[in-house]
CHARMM internal coordinates of N, CA and C (Angstrom, degrees):
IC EDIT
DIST 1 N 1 CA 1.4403
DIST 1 CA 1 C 1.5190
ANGL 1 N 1 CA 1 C 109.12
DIST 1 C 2 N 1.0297
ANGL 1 CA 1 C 2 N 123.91
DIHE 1 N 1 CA 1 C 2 N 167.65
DIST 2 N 2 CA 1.5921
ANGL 1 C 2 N 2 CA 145.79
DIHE 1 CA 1 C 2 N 2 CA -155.91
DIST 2 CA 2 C 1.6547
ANGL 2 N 2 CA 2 C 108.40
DIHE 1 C 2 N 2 CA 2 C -103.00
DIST 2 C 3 N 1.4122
ANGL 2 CA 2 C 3 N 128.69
DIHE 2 N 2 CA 2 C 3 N 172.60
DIST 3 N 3 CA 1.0216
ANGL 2 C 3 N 3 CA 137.72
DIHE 2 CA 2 C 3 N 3 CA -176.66
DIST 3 CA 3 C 2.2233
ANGL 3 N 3 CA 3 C 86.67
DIHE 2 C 3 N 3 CA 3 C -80.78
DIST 3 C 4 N 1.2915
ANGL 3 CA 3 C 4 N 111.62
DIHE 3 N 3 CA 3 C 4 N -36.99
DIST 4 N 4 CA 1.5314
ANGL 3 C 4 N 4 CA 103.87
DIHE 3 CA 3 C 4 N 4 CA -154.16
DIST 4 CA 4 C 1.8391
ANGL 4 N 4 CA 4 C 98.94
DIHE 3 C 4 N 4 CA 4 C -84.93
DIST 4 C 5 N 1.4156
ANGL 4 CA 4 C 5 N 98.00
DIHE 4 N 4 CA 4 C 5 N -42.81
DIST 5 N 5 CA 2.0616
ANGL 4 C 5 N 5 CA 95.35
DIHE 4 CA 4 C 5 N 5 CA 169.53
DIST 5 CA 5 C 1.1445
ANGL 5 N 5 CA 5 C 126.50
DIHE 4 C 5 N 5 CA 5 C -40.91
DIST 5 C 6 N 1.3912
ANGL 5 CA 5 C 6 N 97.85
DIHE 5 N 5 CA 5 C 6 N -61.67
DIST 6 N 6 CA 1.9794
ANGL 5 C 6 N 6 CA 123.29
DIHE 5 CA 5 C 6 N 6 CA 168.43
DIST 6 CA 6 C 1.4385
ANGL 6 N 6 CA 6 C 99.13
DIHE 5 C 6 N 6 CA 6 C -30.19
DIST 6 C 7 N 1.4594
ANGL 6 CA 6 C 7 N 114.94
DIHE 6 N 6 CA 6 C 7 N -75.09
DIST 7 N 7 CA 1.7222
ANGL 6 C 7 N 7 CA 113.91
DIHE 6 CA 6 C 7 N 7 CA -165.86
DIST 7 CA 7 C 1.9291
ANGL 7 N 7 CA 7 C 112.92
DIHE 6 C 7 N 7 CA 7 C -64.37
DIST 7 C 8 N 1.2571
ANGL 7 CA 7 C 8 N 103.23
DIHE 7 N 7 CA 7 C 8 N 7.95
DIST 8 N 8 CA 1.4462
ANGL 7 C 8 N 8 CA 118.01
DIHE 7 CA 7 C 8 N 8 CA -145.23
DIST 8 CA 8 C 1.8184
ANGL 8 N 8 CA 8 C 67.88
DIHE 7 C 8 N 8 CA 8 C -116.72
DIST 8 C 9 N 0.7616
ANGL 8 CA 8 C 9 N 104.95
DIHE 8 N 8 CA 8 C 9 N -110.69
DIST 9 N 9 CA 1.4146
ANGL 8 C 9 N 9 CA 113.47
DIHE 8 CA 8 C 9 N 9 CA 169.57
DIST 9 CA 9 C 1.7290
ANGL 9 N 9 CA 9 C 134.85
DIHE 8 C 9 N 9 CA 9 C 10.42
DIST 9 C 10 N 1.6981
ANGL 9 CA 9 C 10 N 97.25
DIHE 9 N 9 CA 9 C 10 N -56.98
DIST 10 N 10 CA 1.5758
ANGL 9 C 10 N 10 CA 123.37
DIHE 9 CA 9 C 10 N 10 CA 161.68
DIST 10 CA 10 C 1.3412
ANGL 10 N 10 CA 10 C 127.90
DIHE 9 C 10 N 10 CA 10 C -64.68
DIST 10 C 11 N 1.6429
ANGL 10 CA 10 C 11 N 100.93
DIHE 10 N 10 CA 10 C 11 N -38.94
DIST 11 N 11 CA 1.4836
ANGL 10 C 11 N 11 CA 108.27
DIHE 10 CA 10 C 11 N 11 CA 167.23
DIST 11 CA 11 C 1.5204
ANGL 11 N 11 CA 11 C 129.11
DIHE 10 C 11 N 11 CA 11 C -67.43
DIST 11 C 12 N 1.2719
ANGL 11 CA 11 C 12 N 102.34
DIHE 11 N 11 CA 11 C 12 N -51.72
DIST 12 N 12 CA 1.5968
ANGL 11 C 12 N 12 CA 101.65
DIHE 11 CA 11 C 12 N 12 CA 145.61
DIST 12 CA 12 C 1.6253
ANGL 12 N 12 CA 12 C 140.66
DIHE 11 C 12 N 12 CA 12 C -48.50
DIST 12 C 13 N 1.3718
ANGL 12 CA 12 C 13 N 97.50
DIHE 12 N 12 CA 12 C 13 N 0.32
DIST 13 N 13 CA 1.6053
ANGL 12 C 13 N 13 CA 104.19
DIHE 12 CA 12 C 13 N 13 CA -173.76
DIST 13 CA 13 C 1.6812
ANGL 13 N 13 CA 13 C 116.80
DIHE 12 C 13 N 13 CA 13 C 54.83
DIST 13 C 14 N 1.5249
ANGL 13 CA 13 C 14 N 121.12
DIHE 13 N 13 CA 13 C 14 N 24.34
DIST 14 N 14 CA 1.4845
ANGL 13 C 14 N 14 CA 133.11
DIHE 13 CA 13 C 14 N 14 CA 179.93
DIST 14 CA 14 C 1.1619
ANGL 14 N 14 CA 14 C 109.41
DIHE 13 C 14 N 14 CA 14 C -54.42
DIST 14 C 15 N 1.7746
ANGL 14 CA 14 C 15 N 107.49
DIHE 14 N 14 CA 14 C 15 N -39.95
DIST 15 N 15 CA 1.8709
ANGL 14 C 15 N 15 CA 104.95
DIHE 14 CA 14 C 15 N 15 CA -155.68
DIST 15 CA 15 C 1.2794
ANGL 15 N 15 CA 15 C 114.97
DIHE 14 C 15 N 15 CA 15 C -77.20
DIST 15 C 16 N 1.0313
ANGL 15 CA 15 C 16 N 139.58
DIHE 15 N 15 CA 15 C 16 N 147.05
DIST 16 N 16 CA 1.7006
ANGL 15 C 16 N 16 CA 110.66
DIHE 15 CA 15 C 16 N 16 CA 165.53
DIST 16 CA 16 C 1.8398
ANGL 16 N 16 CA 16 C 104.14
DIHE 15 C 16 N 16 CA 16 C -116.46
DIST 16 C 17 N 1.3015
ANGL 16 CA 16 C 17 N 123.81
DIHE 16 N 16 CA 16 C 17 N -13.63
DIST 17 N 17 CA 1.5531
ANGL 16 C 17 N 17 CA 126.27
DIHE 16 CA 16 C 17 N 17 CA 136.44
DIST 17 CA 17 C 1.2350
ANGL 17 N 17 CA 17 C 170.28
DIHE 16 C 17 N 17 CA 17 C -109.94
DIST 17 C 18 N 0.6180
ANGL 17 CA 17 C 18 N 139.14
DIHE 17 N 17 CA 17 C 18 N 90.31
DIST 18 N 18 CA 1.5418
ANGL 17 C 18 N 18 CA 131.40
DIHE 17 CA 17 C 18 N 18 CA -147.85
DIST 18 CA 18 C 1.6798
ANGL 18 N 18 CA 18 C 105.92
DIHE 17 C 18 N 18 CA 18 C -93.71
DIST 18 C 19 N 1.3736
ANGL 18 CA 18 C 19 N 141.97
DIHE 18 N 18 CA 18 C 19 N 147.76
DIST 19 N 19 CA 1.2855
ANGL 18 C 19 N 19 CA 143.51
DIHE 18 CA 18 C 19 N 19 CA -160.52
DIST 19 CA 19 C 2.0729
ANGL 19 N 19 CA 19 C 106.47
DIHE 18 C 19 N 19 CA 19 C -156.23
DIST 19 C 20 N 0.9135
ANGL 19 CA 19 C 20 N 91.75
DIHE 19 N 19 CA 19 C 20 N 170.32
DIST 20 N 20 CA 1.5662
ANGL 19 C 20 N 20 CA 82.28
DIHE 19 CA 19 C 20 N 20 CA 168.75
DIST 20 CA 20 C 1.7210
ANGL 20 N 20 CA 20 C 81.63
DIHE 19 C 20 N 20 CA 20 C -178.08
DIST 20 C 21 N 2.0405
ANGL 20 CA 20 C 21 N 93.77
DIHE 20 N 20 CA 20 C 21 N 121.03
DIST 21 N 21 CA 1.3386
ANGL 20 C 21 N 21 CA 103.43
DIHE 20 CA 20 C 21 N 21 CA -160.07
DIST 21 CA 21 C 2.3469
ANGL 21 N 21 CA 21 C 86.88
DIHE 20 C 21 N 21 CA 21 C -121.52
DIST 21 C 22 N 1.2055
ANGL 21 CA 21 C 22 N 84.54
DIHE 21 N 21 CA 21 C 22 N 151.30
DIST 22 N 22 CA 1.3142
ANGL 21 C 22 N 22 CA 107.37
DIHE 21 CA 21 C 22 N 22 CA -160.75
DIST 22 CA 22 C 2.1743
ANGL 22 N 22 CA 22 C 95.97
DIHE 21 C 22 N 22 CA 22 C -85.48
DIST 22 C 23 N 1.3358
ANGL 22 CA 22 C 23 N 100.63
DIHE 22 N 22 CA 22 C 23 N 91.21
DIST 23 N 23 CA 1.3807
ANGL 22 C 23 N 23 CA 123.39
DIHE 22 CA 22 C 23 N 23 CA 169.52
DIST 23 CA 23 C 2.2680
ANGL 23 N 23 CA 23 C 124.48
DIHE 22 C 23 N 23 CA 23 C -46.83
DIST 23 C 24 N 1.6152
ANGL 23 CA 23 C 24 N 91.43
DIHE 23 N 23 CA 23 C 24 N 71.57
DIST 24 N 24 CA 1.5631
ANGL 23 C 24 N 24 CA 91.37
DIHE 23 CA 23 C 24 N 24 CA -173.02
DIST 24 CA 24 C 1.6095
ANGL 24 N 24 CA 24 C 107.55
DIHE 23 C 24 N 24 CA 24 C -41.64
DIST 24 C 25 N 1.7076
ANGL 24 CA 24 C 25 N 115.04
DIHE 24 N 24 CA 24 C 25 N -69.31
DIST 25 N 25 CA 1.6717
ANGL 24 C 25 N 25 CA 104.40
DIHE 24 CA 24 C 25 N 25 CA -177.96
DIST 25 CA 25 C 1.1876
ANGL 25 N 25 CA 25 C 110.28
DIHE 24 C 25 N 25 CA 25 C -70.88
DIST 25 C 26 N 1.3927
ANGL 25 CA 25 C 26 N 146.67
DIHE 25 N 25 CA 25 C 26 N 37.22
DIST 26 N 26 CA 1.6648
ANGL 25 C 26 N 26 CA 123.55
DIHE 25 CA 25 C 26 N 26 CA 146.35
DIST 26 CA 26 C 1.6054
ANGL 26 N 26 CA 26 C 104.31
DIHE 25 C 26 N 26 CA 26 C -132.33
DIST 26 C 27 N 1.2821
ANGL 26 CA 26 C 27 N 100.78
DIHE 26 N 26 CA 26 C 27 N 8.77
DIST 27 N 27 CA 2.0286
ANGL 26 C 27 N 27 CA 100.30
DIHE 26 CA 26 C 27 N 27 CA 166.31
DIST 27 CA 27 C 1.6388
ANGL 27 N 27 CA 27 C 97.96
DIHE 26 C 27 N 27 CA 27 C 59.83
DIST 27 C 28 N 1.6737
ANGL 27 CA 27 C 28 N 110.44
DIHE 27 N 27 CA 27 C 28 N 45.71
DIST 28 N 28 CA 1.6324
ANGL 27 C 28 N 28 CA 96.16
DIHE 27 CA 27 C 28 N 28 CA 178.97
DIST 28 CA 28 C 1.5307
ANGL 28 N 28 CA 28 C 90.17
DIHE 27 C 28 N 28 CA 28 C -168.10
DIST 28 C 29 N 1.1332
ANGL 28 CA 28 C 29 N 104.23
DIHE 28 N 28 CA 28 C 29 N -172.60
DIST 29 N 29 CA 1.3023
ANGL 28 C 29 N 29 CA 120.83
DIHE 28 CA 28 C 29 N 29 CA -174.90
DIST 29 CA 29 C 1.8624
ANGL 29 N 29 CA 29 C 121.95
DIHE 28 C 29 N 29 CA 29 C -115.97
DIST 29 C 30 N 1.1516
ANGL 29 CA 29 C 30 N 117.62
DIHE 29 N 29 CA 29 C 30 N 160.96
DIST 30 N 30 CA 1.8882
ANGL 29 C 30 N 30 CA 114.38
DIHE 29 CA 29 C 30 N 30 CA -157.65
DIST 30 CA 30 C 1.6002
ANGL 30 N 30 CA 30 C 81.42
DIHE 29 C 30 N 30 CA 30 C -148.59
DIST 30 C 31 N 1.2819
ANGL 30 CA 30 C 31 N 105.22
DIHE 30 N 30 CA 30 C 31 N 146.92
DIST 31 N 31 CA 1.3908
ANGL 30 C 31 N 31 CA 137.96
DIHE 30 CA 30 C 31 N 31 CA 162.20
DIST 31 CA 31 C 1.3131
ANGL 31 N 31 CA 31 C 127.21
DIHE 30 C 31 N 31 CA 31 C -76.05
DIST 31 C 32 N 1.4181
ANGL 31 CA 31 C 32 N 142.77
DIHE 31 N 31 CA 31 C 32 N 105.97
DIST 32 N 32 CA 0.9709
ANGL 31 C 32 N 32 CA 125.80
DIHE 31 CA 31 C 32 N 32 CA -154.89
DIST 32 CA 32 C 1.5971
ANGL 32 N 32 CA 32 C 104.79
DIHE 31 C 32 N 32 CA 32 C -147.99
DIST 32 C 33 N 1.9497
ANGL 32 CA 32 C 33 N 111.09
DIHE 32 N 32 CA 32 C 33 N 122.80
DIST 33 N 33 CA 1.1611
ANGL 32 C 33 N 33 CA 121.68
DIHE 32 CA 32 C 33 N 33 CA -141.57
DIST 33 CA 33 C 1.5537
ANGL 33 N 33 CA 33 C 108.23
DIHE 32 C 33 N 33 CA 33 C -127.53
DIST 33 C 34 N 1.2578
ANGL 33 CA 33 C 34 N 116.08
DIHE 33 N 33 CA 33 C 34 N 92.48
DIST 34 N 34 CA 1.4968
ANGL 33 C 34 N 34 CA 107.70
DIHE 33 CA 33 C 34 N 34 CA -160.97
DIST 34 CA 34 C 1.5130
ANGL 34 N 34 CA 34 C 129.91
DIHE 33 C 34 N 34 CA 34 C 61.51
DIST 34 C 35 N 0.8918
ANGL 34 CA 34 C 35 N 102.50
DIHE 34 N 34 CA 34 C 35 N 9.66
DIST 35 N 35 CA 1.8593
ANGL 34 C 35 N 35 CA 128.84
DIHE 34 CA 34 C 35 N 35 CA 157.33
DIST 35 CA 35 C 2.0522
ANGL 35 N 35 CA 35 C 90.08
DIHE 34 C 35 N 35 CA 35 C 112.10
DIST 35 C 36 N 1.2787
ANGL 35 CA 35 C 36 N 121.78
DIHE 35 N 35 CA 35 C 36 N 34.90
DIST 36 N 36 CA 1.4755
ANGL 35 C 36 N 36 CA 112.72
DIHE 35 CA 35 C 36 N 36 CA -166.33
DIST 36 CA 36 C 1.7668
ANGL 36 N 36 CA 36 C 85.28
DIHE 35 C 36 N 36 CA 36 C -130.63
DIST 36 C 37 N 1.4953
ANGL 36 CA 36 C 37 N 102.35
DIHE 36 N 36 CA 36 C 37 N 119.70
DIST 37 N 37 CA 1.6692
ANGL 36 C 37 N 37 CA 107.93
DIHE 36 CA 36 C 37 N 37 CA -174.00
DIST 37 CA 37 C 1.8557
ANGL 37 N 37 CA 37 C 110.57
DIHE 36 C 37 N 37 CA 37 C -77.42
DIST 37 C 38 N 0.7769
ANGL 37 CA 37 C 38 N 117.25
DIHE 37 N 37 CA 37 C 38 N 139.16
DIST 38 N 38 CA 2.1247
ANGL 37 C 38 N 38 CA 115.83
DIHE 37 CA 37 C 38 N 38 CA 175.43
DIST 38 CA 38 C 1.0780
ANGL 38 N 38 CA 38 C 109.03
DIHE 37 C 38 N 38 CA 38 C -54.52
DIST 38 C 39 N 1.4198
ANGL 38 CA 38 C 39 N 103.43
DIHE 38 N 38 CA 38 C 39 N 132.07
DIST 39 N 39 CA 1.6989
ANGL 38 C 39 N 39 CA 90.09
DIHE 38 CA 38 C 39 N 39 CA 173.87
DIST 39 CA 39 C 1.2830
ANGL 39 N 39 CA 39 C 110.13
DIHE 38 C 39 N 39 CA 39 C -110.03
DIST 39 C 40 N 1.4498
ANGL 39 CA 39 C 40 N 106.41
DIHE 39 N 39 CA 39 C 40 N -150.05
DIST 40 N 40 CA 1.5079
ANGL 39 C 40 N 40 CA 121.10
DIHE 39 CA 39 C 40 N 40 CA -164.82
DIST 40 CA 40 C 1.4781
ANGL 40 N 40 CA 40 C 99.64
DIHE 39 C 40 N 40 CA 40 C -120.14
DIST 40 C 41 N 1.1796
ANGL 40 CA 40 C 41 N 140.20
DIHE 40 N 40 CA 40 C 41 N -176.90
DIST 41 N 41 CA 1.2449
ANGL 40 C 41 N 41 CA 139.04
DIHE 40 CA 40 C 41 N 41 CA -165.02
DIST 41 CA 41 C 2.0935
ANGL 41 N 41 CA 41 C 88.95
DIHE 40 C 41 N 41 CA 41 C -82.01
DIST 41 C 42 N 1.0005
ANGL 41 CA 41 C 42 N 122.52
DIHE 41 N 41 CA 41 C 42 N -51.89
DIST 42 N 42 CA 1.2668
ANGL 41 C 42 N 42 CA 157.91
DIHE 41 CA 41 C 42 N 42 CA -175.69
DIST 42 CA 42 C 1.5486
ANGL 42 N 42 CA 42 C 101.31
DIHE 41 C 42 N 42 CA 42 C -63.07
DIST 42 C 43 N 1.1306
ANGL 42 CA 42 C 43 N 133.56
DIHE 42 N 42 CA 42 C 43 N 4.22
DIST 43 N 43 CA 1.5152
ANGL 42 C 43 N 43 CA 147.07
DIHE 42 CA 42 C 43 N 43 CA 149.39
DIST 43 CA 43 C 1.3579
ANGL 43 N 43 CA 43 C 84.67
DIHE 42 C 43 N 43 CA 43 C 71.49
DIST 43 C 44 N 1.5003
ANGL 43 CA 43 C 44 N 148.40
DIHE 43 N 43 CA 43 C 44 N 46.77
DIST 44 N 44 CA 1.4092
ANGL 43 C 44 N 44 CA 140.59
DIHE 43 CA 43 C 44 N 44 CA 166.83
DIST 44 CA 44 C 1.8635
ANGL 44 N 44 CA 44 C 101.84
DIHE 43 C 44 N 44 CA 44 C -118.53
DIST 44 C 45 N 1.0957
ANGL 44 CA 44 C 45 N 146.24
DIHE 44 N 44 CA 44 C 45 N 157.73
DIST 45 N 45 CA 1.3502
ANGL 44 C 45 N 45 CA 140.51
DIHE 44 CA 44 C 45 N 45 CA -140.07
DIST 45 CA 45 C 1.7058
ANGL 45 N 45 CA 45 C 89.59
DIHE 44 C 45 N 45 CA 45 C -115.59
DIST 45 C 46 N 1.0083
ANGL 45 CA 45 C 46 N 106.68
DIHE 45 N 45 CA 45 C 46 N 140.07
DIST 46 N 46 CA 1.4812
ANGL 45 C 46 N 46 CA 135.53
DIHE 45 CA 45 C 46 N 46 CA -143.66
DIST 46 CA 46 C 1.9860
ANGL 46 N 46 CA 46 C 86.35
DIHE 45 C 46 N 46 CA 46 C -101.97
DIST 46 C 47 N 1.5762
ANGL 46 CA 46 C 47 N 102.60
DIHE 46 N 46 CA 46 C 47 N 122.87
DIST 47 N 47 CA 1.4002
ANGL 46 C 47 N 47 CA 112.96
DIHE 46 CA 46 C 47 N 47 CA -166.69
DIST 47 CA 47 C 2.0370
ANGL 47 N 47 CA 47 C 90.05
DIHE 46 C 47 N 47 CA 47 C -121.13
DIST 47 C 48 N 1.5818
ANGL 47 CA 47 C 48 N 90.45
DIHE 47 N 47 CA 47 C 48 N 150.55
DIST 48 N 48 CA 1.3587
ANGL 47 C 48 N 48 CA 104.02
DIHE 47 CA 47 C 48 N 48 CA 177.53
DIST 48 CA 48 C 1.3002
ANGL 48 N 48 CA 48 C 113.87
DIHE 47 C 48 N 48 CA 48 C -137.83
DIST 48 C 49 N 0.6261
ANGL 48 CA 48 C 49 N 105.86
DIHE 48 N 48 CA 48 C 49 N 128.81
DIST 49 N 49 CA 2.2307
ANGL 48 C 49 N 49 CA 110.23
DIHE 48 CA 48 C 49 N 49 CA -173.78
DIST 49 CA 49 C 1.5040
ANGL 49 N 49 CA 49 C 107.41
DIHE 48 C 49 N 49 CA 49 C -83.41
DIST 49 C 50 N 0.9003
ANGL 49 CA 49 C 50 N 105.46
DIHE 49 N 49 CA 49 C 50 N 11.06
DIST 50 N 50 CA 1.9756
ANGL 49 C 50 N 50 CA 94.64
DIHE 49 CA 49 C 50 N 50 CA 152.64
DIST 50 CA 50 C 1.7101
ANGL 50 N 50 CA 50 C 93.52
DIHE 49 C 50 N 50 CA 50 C -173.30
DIST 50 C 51 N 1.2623
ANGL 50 CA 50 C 51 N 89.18
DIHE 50 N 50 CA 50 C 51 N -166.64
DIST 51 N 51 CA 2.1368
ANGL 50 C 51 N 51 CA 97.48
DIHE 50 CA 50 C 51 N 51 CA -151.57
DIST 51 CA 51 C 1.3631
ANGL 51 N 51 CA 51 C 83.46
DIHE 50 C 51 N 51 CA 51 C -109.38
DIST 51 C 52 N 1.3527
ANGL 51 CA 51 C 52 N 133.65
DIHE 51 N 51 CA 51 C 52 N -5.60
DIST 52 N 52 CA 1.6316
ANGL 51 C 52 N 52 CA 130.85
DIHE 51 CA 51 C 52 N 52 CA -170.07
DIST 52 CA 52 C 1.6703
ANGL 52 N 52 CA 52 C 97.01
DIHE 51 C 52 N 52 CA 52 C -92.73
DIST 52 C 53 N 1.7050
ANGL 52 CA 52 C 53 N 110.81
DIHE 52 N 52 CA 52 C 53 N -36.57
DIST 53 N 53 CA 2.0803
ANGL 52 C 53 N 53 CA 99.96
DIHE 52 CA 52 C 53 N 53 CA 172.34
DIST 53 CA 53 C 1.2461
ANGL 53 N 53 CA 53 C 108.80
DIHE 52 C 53 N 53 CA 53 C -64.95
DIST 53 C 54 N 1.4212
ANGL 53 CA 53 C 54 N 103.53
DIHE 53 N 53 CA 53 C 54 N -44.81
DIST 54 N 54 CA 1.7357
ANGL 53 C 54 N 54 CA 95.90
DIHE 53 CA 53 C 54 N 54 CA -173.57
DIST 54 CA 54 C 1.5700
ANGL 54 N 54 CA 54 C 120.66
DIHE 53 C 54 N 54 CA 54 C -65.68
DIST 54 C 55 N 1.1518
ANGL 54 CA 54 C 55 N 126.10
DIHE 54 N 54 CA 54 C 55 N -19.17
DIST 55 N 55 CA 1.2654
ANGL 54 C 55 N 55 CA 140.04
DIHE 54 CA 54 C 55 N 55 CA -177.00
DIST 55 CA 55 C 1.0937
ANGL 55 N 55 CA 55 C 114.10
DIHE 54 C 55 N 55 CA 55 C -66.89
DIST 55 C 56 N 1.8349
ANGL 55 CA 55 C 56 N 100.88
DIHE 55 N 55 CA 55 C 56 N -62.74
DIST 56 N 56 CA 1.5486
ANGL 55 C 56 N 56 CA 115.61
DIHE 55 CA 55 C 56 N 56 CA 162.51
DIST 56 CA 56 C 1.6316
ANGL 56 N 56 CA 56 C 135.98
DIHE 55 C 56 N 56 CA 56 C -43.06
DIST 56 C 57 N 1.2402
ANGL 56 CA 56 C 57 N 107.14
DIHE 56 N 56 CA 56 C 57 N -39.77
DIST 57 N 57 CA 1.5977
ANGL 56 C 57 N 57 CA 121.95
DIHE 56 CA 56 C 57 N 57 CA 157.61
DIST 57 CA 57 C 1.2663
ANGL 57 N 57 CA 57 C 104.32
DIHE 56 C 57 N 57 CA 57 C -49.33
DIST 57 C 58 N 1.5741
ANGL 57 CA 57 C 58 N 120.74
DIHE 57 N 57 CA 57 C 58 N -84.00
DIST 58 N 58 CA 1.1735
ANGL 57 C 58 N 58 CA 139.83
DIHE 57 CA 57 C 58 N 58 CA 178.76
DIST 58 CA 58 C 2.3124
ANGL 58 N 58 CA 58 C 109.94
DIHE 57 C 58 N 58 CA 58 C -15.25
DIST 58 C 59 N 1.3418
ANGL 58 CA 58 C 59 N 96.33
DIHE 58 N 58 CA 58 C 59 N -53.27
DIST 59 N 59 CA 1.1164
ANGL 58 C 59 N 59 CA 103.22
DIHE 58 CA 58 C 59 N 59 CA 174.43
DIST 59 CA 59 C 1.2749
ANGL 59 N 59 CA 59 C 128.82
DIHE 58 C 59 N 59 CA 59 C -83.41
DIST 59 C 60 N 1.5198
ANGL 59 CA 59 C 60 N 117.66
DIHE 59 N 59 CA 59 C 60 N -3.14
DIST 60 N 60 CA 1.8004
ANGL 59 C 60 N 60 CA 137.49
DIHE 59 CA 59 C 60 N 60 CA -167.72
DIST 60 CA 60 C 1.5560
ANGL 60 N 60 CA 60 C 71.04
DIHE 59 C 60 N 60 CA 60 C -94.95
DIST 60 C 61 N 1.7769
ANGL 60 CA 60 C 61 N 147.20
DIHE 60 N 60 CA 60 C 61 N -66.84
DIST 61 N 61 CA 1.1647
ANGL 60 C 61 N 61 CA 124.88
DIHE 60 CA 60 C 61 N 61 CA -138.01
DIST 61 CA 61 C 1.1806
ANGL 61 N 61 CA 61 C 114.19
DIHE 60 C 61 N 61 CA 61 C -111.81
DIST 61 C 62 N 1.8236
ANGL 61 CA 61 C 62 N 117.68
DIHE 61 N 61 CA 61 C 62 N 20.84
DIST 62 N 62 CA 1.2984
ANGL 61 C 62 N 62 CA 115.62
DIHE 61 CA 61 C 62 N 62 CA 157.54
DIST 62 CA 62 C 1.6921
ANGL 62 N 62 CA 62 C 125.71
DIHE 61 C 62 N 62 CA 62 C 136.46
DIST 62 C 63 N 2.0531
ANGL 62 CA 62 C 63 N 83.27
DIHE 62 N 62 CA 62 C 63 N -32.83
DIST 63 N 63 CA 1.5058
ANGL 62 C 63 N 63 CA 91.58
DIHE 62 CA 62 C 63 N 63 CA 156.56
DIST 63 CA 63 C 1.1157
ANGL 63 N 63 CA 63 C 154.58
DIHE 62 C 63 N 63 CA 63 C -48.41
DIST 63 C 64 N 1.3384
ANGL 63 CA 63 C 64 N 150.12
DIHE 63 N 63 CA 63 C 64 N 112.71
DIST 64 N 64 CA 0.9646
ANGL 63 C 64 N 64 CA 140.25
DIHE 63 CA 63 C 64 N 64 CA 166.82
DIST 64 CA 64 C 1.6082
ANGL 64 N 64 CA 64 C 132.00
DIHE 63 C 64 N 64 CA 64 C -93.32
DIST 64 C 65 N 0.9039
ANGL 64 CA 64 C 65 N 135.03
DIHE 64 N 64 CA 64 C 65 N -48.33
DIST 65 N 65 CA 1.6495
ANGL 64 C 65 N 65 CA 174.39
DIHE 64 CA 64 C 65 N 65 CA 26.83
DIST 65 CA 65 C 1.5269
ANGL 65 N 65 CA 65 C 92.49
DIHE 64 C 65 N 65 CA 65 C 69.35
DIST 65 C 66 N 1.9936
ANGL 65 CA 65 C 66 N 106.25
DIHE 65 N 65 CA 65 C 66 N 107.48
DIST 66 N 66 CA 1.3583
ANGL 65 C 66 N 66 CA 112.26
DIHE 65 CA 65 C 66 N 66 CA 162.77
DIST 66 CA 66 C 1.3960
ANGL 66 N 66 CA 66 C 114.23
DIHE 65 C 66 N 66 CA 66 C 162.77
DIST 66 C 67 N 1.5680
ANGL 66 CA 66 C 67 N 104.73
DIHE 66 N 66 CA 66 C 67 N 155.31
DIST 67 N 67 CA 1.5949
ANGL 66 C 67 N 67 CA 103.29
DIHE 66 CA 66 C 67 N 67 CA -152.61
DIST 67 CA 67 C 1.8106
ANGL 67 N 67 CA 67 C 96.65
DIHE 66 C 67 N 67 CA 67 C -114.62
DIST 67 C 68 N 1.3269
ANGL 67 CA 67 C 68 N 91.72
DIHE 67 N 67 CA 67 C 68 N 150.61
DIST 68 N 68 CA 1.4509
ANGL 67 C 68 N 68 CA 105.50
DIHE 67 CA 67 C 68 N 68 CA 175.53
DIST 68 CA 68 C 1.9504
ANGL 68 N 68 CA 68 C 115.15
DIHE 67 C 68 N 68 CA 68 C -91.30
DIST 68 C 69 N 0.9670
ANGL 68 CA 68 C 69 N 116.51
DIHE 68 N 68 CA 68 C 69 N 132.72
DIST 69 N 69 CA 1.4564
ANGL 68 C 69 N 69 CA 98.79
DIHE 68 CA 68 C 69 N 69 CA 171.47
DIST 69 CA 69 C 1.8410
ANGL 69 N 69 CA 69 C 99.21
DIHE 68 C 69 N 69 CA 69 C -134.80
DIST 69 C 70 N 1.4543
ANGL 69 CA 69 C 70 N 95.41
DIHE 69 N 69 CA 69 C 70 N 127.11
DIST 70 N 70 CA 1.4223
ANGL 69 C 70 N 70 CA 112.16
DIHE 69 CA 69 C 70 N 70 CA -164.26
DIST 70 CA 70 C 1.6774
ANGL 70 N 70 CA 70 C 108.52
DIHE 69 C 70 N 70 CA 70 C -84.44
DIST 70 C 71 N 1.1016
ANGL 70 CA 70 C 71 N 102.70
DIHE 70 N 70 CA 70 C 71 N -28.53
DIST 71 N 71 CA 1.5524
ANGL 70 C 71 N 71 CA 123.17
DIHE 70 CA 70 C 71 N 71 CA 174.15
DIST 71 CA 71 C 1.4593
ANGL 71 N 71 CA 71 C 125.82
DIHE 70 C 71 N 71 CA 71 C -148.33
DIST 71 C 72 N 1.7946
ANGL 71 CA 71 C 72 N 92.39
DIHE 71 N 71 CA 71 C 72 N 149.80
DIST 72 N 72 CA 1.9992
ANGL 71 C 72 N 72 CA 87.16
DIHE 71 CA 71 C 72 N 72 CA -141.50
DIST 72 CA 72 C 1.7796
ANGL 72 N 72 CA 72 C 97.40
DIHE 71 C 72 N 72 CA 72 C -110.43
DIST 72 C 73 N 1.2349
ANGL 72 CA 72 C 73 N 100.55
DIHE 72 N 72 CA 72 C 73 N -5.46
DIST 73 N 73 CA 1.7773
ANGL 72 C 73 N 73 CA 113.14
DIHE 72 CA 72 C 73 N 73 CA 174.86
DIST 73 CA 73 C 1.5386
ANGL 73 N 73 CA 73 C 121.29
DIHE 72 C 73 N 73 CA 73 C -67.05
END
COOR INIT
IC SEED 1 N 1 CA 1 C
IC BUILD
């Protein structure tokens, strides 16, 4: 899903999780929304180089409420 579904999604109160899991091969962090990662316009999953952009997004579209997972093993 997209930056515009996601907020589409939240507003409706659809999600019931939101996560943002710590990306070993891209040295960054991914958004992760009812187990469905953000994408990119380009349907490839939308990477952030520290947990403070993704957070920040997270809070531009409504979120408040959400867990980090640093490791996915």
């Amino acid at each position: 899903m997209n930056e515009r579904e996601l907020k589409l999604l939240i507003d409706a109160q659809a999600i019931k999780r939101v996560q943002i899991h710590y990306a070993v091969m891209a040295q960054g962090y991914m958004v992760i929304a009812d187990g469905k990662a953000l994408e990119t316009g380009k349907r490839e999953a939308r990477e952030f180089k520290t947990l403070d952009a993704a957070a920040k997004l997270l809070f531009k579209l409504g979120v408040a409420d959400f867990s980090v997972k640093l490791r996915t093993t």
